[in-house]
DRENDO-1510 file (C-alpha; in Angstrom, 1 decimal, always signed):
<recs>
REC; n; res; u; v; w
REC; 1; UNK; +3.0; -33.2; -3.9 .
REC; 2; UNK; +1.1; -30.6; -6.1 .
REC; 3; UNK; -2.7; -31.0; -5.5 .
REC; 4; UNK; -4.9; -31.6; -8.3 .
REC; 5; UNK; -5.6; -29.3; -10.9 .
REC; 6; UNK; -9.9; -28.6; -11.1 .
REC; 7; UNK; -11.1; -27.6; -14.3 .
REC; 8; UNK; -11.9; -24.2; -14.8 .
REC; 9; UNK; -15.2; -23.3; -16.8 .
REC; 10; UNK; -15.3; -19.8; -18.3 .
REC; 11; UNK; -18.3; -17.7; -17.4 .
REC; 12; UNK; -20.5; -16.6; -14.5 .
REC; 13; UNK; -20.1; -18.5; -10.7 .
REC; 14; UNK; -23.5; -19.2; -10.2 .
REC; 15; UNK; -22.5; -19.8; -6.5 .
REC; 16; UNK; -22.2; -16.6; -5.6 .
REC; 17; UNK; -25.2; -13.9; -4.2 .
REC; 18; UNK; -24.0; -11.8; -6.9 .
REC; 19; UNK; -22.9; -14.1; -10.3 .
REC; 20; UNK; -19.5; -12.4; -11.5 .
REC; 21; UNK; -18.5; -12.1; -15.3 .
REC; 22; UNK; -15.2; -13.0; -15.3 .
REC; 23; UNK; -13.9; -11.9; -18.4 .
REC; 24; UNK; -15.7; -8.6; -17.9 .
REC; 25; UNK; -13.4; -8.4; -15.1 .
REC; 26; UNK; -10.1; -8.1; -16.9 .
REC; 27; UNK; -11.0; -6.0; -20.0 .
REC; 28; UNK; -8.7; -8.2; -22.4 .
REC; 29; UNK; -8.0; -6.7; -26.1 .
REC; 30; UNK; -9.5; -9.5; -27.4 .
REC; 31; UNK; -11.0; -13.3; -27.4 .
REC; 32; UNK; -9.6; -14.5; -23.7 .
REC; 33; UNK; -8.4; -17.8; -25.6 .
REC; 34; UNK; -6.3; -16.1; -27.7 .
REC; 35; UNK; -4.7; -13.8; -24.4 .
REC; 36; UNK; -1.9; -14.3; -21.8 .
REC; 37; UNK; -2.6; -13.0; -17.9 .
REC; 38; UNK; +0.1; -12.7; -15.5 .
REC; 39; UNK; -0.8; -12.4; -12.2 .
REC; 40; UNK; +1.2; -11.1; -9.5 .
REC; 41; UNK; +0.7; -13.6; -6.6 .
REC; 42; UNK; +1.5; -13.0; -2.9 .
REC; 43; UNK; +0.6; -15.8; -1.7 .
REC; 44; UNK; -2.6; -14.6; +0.1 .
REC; 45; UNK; -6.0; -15.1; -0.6 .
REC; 46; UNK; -7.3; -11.7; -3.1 .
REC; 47; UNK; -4.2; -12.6; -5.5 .
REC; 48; UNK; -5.1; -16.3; -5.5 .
REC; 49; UNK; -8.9; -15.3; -6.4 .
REC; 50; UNK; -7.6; -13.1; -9.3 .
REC; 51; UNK; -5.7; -15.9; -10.5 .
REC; 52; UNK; -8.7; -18.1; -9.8 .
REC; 53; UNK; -10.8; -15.6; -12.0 .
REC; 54; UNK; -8.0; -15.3; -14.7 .
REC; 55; UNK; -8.0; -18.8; -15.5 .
REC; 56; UNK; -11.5; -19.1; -15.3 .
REC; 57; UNK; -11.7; -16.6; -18.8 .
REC; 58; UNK; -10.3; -18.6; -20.5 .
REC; 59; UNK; -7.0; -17.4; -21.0 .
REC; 60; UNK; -3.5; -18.7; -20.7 .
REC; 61; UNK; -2.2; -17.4; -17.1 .
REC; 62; UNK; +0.9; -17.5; -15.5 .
REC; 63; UNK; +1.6; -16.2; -11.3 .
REC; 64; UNK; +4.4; -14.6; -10.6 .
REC; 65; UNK; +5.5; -14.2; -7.0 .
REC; 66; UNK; +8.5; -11.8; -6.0 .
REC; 67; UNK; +10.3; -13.5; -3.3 .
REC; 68; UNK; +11.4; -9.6; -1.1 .
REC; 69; UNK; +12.2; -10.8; +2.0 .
REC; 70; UNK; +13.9; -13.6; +4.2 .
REC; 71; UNK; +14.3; -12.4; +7.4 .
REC; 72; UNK; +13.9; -15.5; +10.2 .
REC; 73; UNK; +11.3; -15.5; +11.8 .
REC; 74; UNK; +8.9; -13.5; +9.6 .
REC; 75; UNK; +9.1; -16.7; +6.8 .
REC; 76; UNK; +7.7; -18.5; +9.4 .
REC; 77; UNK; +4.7; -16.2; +10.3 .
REC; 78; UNK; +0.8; -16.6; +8.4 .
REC; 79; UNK; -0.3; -13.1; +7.3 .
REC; 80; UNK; +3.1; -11.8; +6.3 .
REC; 81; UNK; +3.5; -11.5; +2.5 .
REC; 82; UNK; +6.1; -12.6; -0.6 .
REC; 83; UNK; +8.1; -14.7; +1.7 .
REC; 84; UNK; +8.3; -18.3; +3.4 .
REC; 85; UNK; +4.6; -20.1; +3.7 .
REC; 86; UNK; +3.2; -17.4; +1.6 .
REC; 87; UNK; +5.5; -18.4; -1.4 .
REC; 88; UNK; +4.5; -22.5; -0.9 .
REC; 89; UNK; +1.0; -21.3; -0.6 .
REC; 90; UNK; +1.0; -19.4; -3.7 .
REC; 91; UNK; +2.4; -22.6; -5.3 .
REC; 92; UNK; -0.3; -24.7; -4.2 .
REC; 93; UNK; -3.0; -22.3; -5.9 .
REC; 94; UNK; -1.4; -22.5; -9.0 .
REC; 95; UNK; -0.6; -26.4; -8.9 .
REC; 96; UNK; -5.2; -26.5; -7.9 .
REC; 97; UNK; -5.6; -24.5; -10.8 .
REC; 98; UNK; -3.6; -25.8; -13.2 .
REC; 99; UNK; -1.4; -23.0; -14.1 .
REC; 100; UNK; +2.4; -22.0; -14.8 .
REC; 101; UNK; +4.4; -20.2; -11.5 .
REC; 102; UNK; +7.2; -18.9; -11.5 .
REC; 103; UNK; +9.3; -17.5; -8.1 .
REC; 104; UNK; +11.9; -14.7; -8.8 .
REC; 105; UNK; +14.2; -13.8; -6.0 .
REC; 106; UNK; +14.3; -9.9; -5.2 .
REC; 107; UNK; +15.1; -9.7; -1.7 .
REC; 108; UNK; +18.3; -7.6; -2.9 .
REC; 109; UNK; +16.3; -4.9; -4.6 .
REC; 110; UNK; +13.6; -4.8; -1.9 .
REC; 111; UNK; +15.8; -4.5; +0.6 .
REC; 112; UNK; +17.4; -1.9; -1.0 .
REC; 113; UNK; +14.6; +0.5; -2.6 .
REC; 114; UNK; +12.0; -0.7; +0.1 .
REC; 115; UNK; +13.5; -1.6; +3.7 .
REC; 116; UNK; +16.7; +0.7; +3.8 .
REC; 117; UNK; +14.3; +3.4; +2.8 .
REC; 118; UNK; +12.0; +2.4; +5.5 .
REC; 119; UNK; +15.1; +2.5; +8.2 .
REC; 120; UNK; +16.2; +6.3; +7.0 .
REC; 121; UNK; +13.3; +7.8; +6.9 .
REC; 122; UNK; +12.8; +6.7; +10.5 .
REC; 123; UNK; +16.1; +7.8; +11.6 .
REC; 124; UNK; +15.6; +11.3; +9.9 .
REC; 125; UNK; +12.2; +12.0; +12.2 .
REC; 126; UNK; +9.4; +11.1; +9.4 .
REC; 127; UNK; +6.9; +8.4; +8.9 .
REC; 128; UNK; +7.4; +5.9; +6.2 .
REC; 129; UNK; +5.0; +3.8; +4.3 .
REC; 130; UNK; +6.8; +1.2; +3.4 .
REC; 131; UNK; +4.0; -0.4; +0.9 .
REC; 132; UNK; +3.8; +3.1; -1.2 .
REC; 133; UNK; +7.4; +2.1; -2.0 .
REC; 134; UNK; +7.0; -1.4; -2.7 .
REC; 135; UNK; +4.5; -0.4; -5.6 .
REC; 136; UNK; +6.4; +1.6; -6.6 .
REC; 137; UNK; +9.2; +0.0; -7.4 .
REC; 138; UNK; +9.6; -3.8; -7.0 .
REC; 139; UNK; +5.9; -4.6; -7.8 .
REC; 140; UNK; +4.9; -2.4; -10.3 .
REC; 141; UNK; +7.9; -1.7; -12.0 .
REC; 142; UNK; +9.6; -5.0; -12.0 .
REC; 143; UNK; +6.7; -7.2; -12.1 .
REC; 144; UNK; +5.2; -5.0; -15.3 .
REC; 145; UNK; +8.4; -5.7; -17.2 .
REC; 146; UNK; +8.4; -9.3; -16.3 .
REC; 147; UNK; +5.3; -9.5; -17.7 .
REC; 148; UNK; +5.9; -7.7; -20.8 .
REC; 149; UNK; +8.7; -9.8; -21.4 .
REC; 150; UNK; +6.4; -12.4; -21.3 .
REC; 151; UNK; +4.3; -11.2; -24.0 .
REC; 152; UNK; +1.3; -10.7; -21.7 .
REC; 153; UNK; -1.7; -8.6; -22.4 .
REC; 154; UNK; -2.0; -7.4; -18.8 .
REC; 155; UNK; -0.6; -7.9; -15.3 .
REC; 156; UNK; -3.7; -8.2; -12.5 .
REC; 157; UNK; -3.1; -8.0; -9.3 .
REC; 158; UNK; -5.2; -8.4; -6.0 .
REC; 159; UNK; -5.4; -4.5; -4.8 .
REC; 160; UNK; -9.2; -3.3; -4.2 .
REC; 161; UNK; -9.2; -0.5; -6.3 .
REC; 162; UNK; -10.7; +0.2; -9.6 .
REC; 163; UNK; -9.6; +0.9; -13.1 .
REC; 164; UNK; -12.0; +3.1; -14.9 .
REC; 165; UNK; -12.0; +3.9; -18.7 .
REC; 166; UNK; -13.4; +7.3; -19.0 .
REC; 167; UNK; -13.0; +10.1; -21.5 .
REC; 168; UNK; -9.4; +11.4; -21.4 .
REC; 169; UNK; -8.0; +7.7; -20.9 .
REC; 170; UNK; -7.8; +5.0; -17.9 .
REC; 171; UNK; -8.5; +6.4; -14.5 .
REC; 172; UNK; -8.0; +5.0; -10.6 .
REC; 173; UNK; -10.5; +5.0; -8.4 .
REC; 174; UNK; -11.5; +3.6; -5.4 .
REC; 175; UNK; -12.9; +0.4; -4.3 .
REC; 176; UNK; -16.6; -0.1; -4.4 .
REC; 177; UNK; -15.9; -1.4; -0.3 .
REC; 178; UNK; -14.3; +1.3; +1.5 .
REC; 179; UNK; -13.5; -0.4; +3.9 .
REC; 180; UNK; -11.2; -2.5; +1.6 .
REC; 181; UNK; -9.8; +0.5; -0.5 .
REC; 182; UNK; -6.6; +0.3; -1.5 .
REC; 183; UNK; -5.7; +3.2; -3.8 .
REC; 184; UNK; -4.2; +5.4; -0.6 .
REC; 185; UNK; -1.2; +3.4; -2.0 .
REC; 186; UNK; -1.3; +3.4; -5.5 .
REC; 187; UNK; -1.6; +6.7; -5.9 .
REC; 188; UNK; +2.6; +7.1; -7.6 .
REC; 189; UNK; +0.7; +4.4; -10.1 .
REC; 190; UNK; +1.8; +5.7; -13.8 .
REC; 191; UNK; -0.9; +6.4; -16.8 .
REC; 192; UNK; +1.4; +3.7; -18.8 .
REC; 193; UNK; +0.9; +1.1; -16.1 .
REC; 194; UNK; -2.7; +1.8; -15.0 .
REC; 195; UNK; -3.2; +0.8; -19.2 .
REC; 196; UNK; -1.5; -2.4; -18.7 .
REC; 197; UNK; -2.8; -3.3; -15.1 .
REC; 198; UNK; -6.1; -5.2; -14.2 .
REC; 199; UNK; -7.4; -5.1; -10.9 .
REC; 200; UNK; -10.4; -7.2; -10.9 .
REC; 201; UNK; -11.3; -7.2; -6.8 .
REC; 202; UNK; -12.3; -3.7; -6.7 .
REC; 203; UNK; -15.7; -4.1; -7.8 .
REC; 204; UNK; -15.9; -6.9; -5.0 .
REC; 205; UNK; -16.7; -6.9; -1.1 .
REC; 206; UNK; -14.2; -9.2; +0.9 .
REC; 207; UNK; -17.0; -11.9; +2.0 .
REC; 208; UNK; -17.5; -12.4; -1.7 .
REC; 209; UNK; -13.9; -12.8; -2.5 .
REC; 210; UNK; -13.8; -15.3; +0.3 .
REC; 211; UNK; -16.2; -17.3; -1.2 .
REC; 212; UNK; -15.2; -17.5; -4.4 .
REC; 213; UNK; -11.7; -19.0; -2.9 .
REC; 214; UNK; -14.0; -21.4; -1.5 .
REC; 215; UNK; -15.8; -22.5; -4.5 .
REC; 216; UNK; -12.6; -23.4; -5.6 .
REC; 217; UNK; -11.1; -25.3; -3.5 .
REC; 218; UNK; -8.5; -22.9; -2.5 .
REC; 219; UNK; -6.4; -23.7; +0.1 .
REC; 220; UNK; -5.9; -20.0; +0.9 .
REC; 221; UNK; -9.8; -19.7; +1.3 .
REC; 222; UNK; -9.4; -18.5; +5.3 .
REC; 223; UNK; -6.0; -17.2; +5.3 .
REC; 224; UNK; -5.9; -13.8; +7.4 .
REC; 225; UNK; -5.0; -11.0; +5.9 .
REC; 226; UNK; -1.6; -9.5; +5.0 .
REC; 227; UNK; +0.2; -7.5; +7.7 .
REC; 228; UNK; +0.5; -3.4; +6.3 .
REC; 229; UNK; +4.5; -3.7; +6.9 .
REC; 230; UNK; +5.5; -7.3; +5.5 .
REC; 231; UNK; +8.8; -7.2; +6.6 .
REC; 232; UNK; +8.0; -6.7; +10.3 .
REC; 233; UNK; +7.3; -10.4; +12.2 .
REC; 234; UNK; +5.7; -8.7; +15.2 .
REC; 235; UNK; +5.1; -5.5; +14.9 .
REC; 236; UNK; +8.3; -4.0; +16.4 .
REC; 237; UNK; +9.1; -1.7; +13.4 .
REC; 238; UNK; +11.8; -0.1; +15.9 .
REC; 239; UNK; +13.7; -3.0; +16.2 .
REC; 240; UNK; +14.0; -3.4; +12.7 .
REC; 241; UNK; +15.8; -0.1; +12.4 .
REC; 242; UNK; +18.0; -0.3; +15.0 .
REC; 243; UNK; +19.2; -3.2; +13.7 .
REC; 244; UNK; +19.7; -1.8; +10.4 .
REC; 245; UNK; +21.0; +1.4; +11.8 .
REC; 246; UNK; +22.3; +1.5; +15.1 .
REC; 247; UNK; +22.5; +4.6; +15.7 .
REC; 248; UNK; +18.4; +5.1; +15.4 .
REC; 249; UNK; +18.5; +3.7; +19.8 .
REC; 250; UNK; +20.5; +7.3; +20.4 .
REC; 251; UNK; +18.6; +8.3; +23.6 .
REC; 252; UNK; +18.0; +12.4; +23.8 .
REC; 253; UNK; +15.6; +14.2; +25.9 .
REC; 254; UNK; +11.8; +14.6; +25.8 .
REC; 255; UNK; +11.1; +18.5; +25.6 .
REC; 256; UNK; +7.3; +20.6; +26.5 .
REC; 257; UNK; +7.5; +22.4; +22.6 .
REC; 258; UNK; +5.8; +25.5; +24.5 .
REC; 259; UNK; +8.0; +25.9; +27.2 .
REC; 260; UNK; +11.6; +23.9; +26.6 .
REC; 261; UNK; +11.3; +22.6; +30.0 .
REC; 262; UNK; +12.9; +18.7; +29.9 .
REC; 263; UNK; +10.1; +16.7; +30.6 .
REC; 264; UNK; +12.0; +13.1; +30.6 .
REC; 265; UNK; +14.2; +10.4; +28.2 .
REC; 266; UNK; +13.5; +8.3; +25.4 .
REC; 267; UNK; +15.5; +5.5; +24.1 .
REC; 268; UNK; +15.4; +6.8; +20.4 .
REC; 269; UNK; +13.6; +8.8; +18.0 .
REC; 270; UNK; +12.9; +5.7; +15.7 .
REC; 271; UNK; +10.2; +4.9; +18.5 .
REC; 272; UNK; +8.1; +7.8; +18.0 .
REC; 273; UNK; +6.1; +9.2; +15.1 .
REC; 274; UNK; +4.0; +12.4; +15.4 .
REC; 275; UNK; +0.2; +12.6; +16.5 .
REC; 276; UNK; +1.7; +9.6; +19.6 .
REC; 277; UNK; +0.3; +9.8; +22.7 .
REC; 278; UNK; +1.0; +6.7; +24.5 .
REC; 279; UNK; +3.9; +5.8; +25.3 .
REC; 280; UNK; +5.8; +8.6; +26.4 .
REC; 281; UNK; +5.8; +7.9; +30.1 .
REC; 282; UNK; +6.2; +11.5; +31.4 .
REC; 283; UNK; +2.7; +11.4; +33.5 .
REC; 284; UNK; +1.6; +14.1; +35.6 .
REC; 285; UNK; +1.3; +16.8; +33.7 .
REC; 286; UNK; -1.8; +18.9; +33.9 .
REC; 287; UNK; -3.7; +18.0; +30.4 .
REC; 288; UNK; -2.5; +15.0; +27.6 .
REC; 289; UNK; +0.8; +15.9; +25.4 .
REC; 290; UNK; +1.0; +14.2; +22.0 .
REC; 291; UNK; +4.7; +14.1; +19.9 .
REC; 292; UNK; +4.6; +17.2; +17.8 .
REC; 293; UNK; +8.0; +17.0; +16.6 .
REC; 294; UNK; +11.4; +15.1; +16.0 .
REC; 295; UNK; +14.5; +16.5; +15.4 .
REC; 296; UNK; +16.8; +13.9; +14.3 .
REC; 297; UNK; +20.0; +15.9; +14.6 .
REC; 298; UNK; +19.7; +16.7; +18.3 .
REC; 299; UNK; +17.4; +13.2; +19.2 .
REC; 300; UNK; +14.7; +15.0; +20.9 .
REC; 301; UNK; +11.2; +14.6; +21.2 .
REC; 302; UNK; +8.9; +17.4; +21.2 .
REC; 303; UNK; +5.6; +17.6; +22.8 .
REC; 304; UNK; +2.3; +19.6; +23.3 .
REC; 305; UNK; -1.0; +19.6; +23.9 .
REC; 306; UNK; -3.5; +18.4; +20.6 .
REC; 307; UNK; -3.9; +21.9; +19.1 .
REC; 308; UNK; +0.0; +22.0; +18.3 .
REC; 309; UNK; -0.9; +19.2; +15.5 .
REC; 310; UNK; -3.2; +21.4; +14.0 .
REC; 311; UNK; -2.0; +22.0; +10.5 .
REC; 312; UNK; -3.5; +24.5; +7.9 .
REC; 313; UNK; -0.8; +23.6; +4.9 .
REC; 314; UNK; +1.1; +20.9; +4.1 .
REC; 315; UNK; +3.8; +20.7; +1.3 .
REC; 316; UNK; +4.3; +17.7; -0.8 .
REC; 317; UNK; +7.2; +17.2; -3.0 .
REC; 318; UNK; +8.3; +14.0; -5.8 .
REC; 319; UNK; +4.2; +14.6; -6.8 .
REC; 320; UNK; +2.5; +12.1; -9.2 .
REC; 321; UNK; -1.2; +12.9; -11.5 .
REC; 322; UNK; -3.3; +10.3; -13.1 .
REC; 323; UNK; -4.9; +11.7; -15.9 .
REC; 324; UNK; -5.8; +15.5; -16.3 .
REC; 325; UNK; -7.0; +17.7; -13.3 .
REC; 326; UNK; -10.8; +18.5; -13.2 .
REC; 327; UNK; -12.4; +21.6; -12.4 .
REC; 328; UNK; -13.7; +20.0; -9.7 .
REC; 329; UNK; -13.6; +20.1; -5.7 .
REC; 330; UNK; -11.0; +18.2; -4.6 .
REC; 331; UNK; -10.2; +16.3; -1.5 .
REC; 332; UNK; -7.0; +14.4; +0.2 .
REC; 333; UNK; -5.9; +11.8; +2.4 .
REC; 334; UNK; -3.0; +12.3; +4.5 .
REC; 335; UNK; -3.3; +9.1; +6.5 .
REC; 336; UNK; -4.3; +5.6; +5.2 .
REC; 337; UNK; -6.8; +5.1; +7.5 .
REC; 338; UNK; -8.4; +8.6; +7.4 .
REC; 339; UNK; -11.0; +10.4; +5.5 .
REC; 340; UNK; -10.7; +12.7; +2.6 .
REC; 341; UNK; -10.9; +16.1; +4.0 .
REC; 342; UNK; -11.7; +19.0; +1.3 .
REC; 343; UNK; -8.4; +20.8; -0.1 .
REC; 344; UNK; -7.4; +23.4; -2.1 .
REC; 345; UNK; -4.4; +22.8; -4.5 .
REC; 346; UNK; -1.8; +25.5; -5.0 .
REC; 347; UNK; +0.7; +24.6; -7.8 .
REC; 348; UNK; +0.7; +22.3; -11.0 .
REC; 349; UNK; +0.6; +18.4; -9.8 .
REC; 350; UNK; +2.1; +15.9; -11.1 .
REC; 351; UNK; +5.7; +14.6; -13.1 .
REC; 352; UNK; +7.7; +15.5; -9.8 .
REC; 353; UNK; +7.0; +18.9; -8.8 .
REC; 354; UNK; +6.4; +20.1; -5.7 .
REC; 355; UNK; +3.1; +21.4; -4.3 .
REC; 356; UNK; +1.2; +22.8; -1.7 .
REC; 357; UNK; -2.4; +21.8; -0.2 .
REC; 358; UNK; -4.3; +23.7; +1.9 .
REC; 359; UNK; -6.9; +22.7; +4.5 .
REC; 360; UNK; -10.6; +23.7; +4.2 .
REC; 361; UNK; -10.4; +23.2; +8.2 .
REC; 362; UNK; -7.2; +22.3; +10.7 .
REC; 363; UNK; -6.2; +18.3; +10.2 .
REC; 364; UNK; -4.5; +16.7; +12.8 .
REC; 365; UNK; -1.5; +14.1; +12.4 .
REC; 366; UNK; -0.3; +15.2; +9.7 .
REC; 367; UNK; +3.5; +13.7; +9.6 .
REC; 368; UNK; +6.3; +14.4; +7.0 .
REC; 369; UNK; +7.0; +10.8; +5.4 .
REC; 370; UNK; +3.4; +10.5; +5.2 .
REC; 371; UNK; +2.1; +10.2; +1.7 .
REC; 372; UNK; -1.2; +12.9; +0.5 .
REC; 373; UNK; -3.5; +11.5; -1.7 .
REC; 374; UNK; -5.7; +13.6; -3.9 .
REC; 375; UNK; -9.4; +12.6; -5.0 .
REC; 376; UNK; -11.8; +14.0; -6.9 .
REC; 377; UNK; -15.1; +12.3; -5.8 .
REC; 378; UNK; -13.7; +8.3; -6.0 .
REC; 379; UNK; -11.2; +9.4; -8.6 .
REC; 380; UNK; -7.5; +9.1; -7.5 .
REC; 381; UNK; -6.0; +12.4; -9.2 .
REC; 382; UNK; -2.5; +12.0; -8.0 .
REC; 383; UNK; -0.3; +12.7; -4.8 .
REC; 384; UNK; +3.2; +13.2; -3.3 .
REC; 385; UNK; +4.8; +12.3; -0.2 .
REC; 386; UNK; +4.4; +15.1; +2.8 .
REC; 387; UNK; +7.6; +16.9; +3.1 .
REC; 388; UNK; +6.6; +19.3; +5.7 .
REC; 389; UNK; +3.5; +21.6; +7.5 .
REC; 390; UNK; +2.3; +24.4; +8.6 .
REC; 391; UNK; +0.3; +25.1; +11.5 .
REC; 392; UNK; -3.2; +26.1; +11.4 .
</recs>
């Protein structure tokens, strides 16, 4: 049975350590009463909040959940994201708070764009990032039309990153939290869609966002976070792409990058990626050899010591830019997880061309597949996916 709808009050929730505005949030075009939000909802607990904060303006709101993926087990699992529980629970938010939800099956098209992409990339010796590609296409590019079609004013969405009007136009940068910063992989977002997106969390630390799911009765309130690859039920990505291509388990040899001497077996490329250390089972040898290299024709594994992932270059191709490039120091990530490091650009970024960035100082695991991510201070200036390095 759908739980009771609360009423929503427009305005400020005085609960809170910090009392948020939250129309100020969404930056409507006009009165709230007289806008439509759709919110893209997942299922988990920052989407539910946005949808939480939508209704709470005033305006008429509608969630949206794409359902991508059905894959046993993983429908069954908390944490995952767009499928099984996460879809009922993304129901019951919107029955609590009153509002229209619709569920629109794109399991084909995420497989597609999304998973198979996943599965080649691994096969062909490179590092995917699965969620880049889910942006941008089924989230971003579907879910923006559906809401256009729906004659909203905006699409929000639950990412921690912030929109920022500033002189030349609508900017991305990152989250106030860093340790909730998103924007690693939203960097492919277009200027047309960062006008017509909302993302009202960025402003907000996670304990806050918790609580404001609390103060509404959300059933989602202490849900664990999303998993980074949704479609994965435990964690064995390799398993995944074996099933999807069989011939990622062909077993090849393990070879010392320095010196070509055979140093074991593997089962498969698709269960290595480059910067790996453990793993490798080839013990003894007189200092700690990471994976340098995969070559997917001949299924081997190369290794070295750590100084052999040193890389002074990296090129990145298919290359994205929000907004116009300031005459500013710039700085990239080329991990999710990592730092910005300072960078020099060589080439003209941006509407698909490739270009080169260059290392103030040697950076280490630096894969092809990876995405780079440009910054200028918290601004998000654009990016490309790594198609190769250079050594420093």
């Amino acid at each position: 049975m759908p739980s009771e709808a609360i009423p929503i009050e427009t305005g400020t929730i005085p609960s809170l350590p910090i009392a948020v505005d939250a129309e100020a949030l969404f930056d409507l075009p006009r009165a709230a009463s007289e806008c439509r939000i759709v919110v893209a909802m997942s299922g988990g607990v920052d989407s539910s909040v946005v949808a939480a904060l939508a209704a709470q303006t005033g305006a008429e709101v509608i969630g949206i959940t794409l359902q991508l993926y059905d894959y046993g087990a993983a429908t069954g699992r908390k944490g995952a994201c767009c499928a099984g529980d996460d879809i009922r629970d993304a129901r019951m938010v919107s029955d609590r708070l009153g509002i229209a939800h619709y569920v629109f099956d794109h399991e084909s098209s995420f497989r597609e764009e999304v998973v198979e992409t996943f599965a080649d990339e691994y096969l062909a010796g490179r590092t995917p990032i699965p969620c880049i590609r889910c942006n941008m296409g089924p989230k971003f590019t579907d879910l923006l039309r559906m809401a256009r079609e729906l004659g909203a004013d905006c699409l929000a969405t639950g990412h921690y990153v912030r929109r920022v009007v500033g002189e030349d136009g609508v900017e991305l940068h990152r989250a106030h939290d860093p340790a909730r910063d998103q924007s690693y992989f939203l960097y492919a977002t277009t200027e047309e869609q960062l006008d017509y997106l909302r993302f009202p969390l960025g402003g907000l630390p996670k304990s806050d966002v918790r609580a404001i799911a609390e103060s509404f009765g959300l059933v989602v309130a202490n849900k664990p976070d999303s998993q980074d690859i949704c479609f994965v039920p435990d964690g064995d990505y390799a398993k995944i792409v074996k099933k999807m291509r069989p011939e990622g388990g062909r077993a090849g040899q393990i070879v010392h990058s320095e010196t070509g001497e055979v140093l074991g077996q593997h089962p498969g490329i698709i269960h290595y990626t480059v910067g790996q250390r453990r793993g490798l089972e080839i013990g003894g040898q007189p200092e700690p050899l990471y994976v340098v290299g995969l070559d997917a024709e001949t299924a081997e594994v190369r290794v070295g010591p750590k100084r052999l992932l040193a890389v002074g270059a990296a090129q990145i191709i298919e290359t994205n830019r929000i907004g116009p490039l300031p005459d500013v120091p710039l700085t990239a990530k080329v991990r999710s997880l990592s730092k910005p490091v300072p960078i020099m650009l060589e080439g003209t970024l941006g509407g698909g061309a490739t270009v080169a960035i260059r290392f103030a100082s040697p950076e280490f695991g630096v894969a092809p597949g990876q995405a780079a991510v440009i910054y200028a201070g918290d601004r998000v200036v654009g990016g490309g996916w790594i198609e190769s390095t250079e050594s420093a």
